[in-house]
N, C-alpha and C positions, 0 to 999 in steps of 0.2 A: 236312144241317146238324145236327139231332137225335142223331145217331152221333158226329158231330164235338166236340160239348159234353159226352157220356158218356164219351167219351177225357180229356177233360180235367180229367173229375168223378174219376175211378179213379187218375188220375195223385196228385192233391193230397189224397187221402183219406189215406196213409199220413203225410205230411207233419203232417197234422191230428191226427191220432191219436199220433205222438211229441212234439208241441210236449204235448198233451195230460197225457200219462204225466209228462216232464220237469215242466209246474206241478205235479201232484201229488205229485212225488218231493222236489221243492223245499219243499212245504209239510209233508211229515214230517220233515226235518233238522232235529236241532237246533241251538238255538241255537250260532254258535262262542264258544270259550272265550274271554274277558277275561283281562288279563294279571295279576298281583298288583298290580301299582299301580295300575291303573283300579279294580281290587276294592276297593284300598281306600280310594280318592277316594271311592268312592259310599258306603261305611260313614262315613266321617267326613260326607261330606253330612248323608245320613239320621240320625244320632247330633246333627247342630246343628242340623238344622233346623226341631226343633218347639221348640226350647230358645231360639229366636232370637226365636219367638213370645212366648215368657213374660217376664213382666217379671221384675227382678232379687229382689224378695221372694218370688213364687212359686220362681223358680229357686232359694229360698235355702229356701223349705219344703220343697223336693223335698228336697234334699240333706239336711234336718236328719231327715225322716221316711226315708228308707235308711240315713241313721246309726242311727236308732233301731232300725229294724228286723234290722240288721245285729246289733246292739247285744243287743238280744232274742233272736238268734236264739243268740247265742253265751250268753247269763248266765239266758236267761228273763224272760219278762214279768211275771211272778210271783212270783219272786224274789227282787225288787230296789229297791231303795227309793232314788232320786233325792235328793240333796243337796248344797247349796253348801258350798265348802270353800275353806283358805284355807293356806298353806302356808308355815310357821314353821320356820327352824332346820333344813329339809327333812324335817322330817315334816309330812302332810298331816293337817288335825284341820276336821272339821265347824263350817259358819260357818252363824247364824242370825242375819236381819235382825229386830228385835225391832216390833212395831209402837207406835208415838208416843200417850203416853196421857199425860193431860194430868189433874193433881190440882188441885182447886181449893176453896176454905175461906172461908165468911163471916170478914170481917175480925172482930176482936176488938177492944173497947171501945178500947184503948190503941192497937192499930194504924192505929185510923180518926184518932184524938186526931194521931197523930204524923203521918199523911197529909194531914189537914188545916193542921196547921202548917207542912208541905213544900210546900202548894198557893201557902199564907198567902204564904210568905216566895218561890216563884218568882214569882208576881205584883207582889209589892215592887220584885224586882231588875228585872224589864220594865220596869216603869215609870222607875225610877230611876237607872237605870245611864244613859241617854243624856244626862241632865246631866250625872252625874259626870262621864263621859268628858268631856264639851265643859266643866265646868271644870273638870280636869285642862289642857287642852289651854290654858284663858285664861289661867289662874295661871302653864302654862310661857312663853305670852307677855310675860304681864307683866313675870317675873322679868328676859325677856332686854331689855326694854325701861327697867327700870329700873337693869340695868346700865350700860346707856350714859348716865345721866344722873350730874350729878355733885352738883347742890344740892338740897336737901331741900325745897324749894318746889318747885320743878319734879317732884320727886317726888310730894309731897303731890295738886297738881294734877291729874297724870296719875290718880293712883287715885281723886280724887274724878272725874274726868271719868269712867272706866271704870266707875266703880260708879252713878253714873249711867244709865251703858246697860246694865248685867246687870240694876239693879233694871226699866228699863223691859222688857227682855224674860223677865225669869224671876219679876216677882212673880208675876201672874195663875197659873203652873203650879204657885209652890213654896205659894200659897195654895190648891190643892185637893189638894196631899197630906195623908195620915192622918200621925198621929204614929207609928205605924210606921212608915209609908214612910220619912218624914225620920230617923228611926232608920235605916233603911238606907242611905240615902244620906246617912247622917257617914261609916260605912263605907266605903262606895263612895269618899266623897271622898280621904278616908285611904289606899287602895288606889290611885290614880291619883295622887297628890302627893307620898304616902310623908309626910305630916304630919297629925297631927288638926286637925279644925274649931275648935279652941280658939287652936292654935298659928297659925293660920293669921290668926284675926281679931286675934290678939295683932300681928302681925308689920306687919300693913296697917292697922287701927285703933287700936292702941293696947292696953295691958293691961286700962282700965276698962271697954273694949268687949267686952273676952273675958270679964271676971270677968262683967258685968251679964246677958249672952246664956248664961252657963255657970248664973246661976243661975234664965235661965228656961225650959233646959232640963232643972234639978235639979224644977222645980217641976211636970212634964209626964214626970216618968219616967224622964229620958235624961240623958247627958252630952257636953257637947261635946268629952271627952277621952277617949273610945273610942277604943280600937286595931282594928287589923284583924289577923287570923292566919290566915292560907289553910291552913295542914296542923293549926289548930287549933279552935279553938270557929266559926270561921266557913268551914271547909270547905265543908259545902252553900250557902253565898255561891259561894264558889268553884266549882264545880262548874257553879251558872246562870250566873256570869260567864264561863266559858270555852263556856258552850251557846251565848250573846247574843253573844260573839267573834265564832264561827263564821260567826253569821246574817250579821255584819257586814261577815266576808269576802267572802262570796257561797257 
């Protein structure tokens, strides 16, 4: 039995020893060659695929730092002096952003004088300008109201009724304005009617009511036959009247 299994041993030892040789032959081979286009699937790989990582600003410093370097490599680092330009007429000509510097000056006696009279007079027209406008707006009713009537009594009445309710809702206002203000607002009224305060109380009260009010206006500074001039003496009226528009628009 012994003899029998040494037969067997001597048989399979050669077998053993070629598998043997073969894995080690196998493992000095090299690798086989890859064709050109696997070669260069794997280049394109490896070339995205650390760039897939970076986000698009890094990606965008890389490329601006190889420009540079390239840039260098070809004119010198030291050489060359960096600048914005701008390009006219096709010649290229050096652009420089300037920095925003800002001069400023104690006002002068006169300049403060005249700033406080600009302050004066747009506080006037705030206050003021929203009656004018709403009587602009009563006097256009009135007018179209008194069109359609045909006797002067029925006339008569309607304005004493009407003036009735402007004095109930506009004494108490027009009694805490300044005599400035009310200087502003003849203006203003003037502006909105296209008639002075004179002509106006002429036309609805009578002549004796314009002369008597004309001269307690003369006696307070003012006249109730002020004009208005938007591209003239009353410009900066103009000016806060077109501001207070705006507001009014929205």
């Amino acid at each position: 039995m012994p003899l029998f299994r040494a037969r067997y041993i001597y048989i399979f030892i050669p077998f053993i020893l070629l598998m043997m040789v073969q894995s080690a032959f196998a493992q000095q081979q090299p690798p086989s060659k890859l064709s050109q286009q696997q070669q260069d699937s794997i280049k394109k790989a490896s070339a995205l695929q650390p760039s897939s990582k970076l986000s698009l600003q890094q990606q965008d410093s890389i490329k601006r730092a190889s420009a540079l370097q390239q840039f260098n490599n070809r004119f010198g680092k030291n050489d060359t002096i960096w600048s914005q330009v701008i390009v006219y007429d096709g010649d290229t000509i050096p652009a420089k952003t300037l920095t925003v510097v800002f001069v400023d000056k104690a006002m002068t006696h006169a300049m403060r004088r005249r700033m406080e009279a600009l302050t004066r007079l747009r506080n006037a027209v705030y206050v003021t300008y929203p009656y004018a406008r709403k009587a602009g707006m009563i006097l256009n009713d009135m007018n179209a109201q008194l069109a359609k009537m045909n006797s002067e009594s029925e006339k008569k009445d309607y304005i004493k009724g009407k003036e009735k309710e402007l004095k109930k809702e506009f004494t108490d206002p027009m009694e805490k304005l300044s005599v400035y203000q009310g200087q502003i607002l003849m203006k203003l009224i003037n502006r909105q009617t296209g008639n002075n305060c004179y002509d106006i109380i002429k036309e609805y009260r009578g002549s004796f009511s314009a002369r008597l009010w004309q001269t307690v206006a003369f006696f307070f500074g003012s006249s109730l036959k002020q004009s208005y001039d938007a591209q003239g003496d009353d410009h900066n009226i103009e000016v806060i009247v077109q501001e207070v528009e705006r507001m009014y628009r929205g």
